[in-house]
N, C-alpha and C positions, 0 to 999 in steps of 0.2 A: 357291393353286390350288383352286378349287373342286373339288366330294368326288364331283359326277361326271364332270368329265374324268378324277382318278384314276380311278376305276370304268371307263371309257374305255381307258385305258391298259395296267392290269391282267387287262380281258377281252383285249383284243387279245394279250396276250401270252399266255395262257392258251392262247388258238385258236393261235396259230402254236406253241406246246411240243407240243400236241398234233397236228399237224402238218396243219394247213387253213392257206389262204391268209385277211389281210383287209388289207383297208385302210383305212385312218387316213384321216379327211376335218375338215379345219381351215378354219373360217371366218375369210378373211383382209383383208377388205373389204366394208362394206354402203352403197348407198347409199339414200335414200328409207325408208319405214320397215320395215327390213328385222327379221322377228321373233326373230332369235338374234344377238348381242352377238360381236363380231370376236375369234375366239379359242376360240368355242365349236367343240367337238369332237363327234365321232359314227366307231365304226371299223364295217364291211360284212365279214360273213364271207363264204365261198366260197361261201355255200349260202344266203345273202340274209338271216340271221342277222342282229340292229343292235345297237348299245347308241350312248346318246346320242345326242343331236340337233343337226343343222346349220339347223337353218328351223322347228323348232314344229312339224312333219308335214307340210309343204306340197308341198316339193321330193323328200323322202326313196323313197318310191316309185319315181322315174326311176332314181334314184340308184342303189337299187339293181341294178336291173334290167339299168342301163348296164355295172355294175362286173361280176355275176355273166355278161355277158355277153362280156367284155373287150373292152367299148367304150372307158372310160374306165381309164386310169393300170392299164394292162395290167401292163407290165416296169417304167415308170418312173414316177414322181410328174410328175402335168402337175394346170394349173390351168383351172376350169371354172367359168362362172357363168351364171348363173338369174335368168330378170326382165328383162333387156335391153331387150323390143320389150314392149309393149302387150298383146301378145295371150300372149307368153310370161308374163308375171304374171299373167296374168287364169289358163292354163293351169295353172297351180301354185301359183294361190291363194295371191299374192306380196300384200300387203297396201299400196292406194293406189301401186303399181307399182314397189316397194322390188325391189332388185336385189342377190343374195347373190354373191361372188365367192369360190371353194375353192382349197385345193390338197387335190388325192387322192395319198397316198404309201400305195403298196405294200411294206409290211413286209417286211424280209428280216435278216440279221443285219447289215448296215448298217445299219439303222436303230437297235438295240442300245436298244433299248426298255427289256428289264431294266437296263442301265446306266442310264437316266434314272431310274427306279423308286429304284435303289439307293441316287442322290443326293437324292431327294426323301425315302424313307426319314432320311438323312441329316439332312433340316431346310435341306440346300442349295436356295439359288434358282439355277437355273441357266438360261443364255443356249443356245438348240440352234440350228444352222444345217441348215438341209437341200439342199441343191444340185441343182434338178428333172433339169438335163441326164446327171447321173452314178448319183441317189439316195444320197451319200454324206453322211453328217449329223455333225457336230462337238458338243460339248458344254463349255462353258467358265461360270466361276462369272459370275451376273449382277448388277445393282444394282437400286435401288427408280426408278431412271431409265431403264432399258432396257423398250422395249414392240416388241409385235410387229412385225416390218417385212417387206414383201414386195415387190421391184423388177421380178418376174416372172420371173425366174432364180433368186432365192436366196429361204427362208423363214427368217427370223427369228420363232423362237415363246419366251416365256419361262414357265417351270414354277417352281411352288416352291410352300412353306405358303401358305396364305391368311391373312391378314395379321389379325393376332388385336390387341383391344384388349383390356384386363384394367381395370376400373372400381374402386377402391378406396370404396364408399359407396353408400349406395342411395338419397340422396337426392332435392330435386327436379332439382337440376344434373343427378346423374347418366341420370334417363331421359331429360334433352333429348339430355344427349352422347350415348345409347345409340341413342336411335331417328335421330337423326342420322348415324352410325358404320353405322347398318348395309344403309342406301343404298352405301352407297361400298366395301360390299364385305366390311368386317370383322366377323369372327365375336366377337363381346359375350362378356366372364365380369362381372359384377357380385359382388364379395364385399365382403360384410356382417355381421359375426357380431350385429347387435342385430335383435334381432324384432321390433321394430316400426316397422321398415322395407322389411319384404316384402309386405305386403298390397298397394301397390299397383305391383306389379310383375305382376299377372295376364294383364293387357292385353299384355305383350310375350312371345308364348312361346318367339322370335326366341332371347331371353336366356337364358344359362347363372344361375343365381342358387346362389351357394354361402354356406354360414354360417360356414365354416373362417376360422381366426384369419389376415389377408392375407399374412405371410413366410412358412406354411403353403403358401398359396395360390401366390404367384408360384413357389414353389419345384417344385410339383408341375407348372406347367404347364410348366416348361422349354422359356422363354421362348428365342426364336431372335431375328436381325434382321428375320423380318416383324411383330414384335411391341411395342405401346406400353403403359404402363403411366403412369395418372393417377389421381394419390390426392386424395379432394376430401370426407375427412370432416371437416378443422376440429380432429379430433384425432390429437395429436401418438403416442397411443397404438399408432393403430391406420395411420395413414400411414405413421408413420417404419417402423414392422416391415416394411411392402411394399416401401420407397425403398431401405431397407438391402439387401433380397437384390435389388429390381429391378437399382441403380446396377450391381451385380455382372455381370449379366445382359448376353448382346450384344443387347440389344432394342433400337431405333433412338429411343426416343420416351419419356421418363421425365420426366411432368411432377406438379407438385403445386399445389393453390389455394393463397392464405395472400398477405396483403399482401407484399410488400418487405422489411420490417423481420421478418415471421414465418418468410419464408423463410430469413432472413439466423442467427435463432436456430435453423433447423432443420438449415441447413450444419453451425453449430457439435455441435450435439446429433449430426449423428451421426460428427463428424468423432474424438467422442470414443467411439464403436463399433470398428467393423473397416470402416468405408468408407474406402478413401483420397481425397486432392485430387484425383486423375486421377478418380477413379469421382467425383467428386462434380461435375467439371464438364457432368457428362451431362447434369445435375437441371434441366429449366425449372420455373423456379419466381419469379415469379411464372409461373403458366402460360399462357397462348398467348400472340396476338400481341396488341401496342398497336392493337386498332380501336376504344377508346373504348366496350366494352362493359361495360353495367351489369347489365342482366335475366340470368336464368339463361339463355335461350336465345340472347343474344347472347356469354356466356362460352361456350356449347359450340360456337359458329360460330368464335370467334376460338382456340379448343383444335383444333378438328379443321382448321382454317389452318393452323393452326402446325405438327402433324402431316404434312398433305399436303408442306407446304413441304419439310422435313426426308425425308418418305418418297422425294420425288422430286430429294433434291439441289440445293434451291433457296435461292440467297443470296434471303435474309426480310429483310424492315421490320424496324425496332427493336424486341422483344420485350419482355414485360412485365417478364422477367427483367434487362434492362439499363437499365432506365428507374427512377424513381420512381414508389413506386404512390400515385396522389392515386384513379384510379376509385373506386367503390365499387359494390355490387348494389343496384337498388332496395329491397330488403329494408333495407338500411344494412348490409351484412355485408362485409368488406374483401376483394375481390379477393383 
């Protein structure tokens, strides 16, 4: 979950403890180039008060003025959208005539907002239902395959961490995987303890960059299921330390580079640690999927594949991990 819908979430409940009304406004449909991404939040205090945004500032104005007027989602959550007609986009500065659709829910203890908090707190992703006709809202554990859904009776929204990668290496792989990763949403840690692999890491400030030894590392971020971990330095020193506490970890996504046969010696190396069989069949390894990539930047396409695939519950192509590895990197460095 990005850090400001929490912020979203947190003021709202702040405003209703201290006993103001607001309302919660979720973007649940755009169409045309609509400037806020389906799921973006914004709540409206009593007194025209905002935090967050549903439109980039376009719409927000009406918005409020509707809400503090009890025009809109007075008693109940009802749905409202912006942009429809020609002259309505042009009026609210809707961009090439993008069309935002909401729902507004009026906070009460129904909506049990600190309960979602509390799960989220937790490191739970969790699935919320809100029902416009009653305002009664449900909360049940979700999956990396569940996305927002809205049939214009019920809202379907889903909450949880923001789905974190942890990079094992600073090499050149790793800023393709990094600057790749973090389009798609994931928040980057890059750890590295050699120093002469950080200078050219200045250009991403995007990235978390740490010099901590990497079972150090995994161990402190207390890794959840939004979270993957791909160790791609070449040595066994400094991979295996991360693999050993990652495989432990409920993180969804534990892969390592290294031919076939490299991987095959790293099963055994750490089968003679404290990893069991069960933790060890988490390991991709070779890592992503068979698309025949050689360059650095086509092993981070076919890594962040194989991730997506896995994050969303998806039976995958053959993996590098159950094939033989014949690829190689144009560099000549084995898969």
């Amino acid at each position: 979950m990005d850090n400001l819908d929490l912020d979203v979430l947190k003021t709202a409940l702040a405003w209703t403890d201290s006993g103001r009304r607001a309302t919660l406004g979720t973007v649940v449909r755009t169409w045309g180039s609509a400037p806020r991404p389906i799921g973006a939040m914004m709540a409206i205090r009593d007194d025209g008060q905002v935090i967050g945004s549903v439109s980039g500032g376009c719409i927000e104005d009406d918005l409020i003025a509707k809400v503090k007027d009890g025009k809109l989602a007075a008693r109940l959550p009802e749905s409202v959208r912006y942009g429809v007609s020609a002259d309505q986009a042009h009026q609210f500065g809707l961009p090439c005539g993008g069309t935002v659709e909401m729902v507004l829910e009026p906070l009460t203890p129904q909506s049990d907002i600190r309960g979602l908090l509390a799960d989220l707190e937790a490191h739970r992703i969790v699935k919320r239902t809100l029902n416009l006709a009653t305002a009664v809202t449900h909360r049940a554990d979700a999956t990396g395959a569940d996305v927002l859904a809205f049939d214009g009776s019920t809202l379907t929204t889903i909450h949880g961490p923001r789905y974190r990668l942890l990079i094992i290496g600073a090499g050149q792989l790793s800023k393709y995987l990094a600057t790749m990763a973090i389009p798609l949403d994931y928040q980057v840690t890059v750890c590295d303890p050699r120093d002469e692999y950080q200078e050219q890491w200045h250009d991403l400030p995007q990235v978390t960059m740490t010099k901590e030894m990497p079972d150090d590392t995994v161990i402190a971020m207390n890794l959840d299921r939004n979270s993957a971990v791909v160790a791609l330095t070449h040595d066994p020193k400094l991979d295996d330390l991360a693999l050993m506490e990652a495989l432990k970890s409920p993180a969804f996504y534990v892969g390592a580079l290294g031919s076939k046969r490299n991987n095959d010696k790293r099963r055994e190396r750490l089968l003679e640690f404290d990893v069991t069989a069960e933790e060890l069949t988490k390991l991709r390894g070779p890592v992503g999927l068979d698309i025949g990539a050689r360059t650095p930047s086509e092993i981070a396409v076919s890594i962040l594949a194989e991730m997506t695939a896995m994050k969303r519950g998806v039976t995958m192509m053959r993996s590098k991990s159950e094939v033989p590895a014949a690829a190689t990197t144009s560099a000549g460095c084995a898969l």
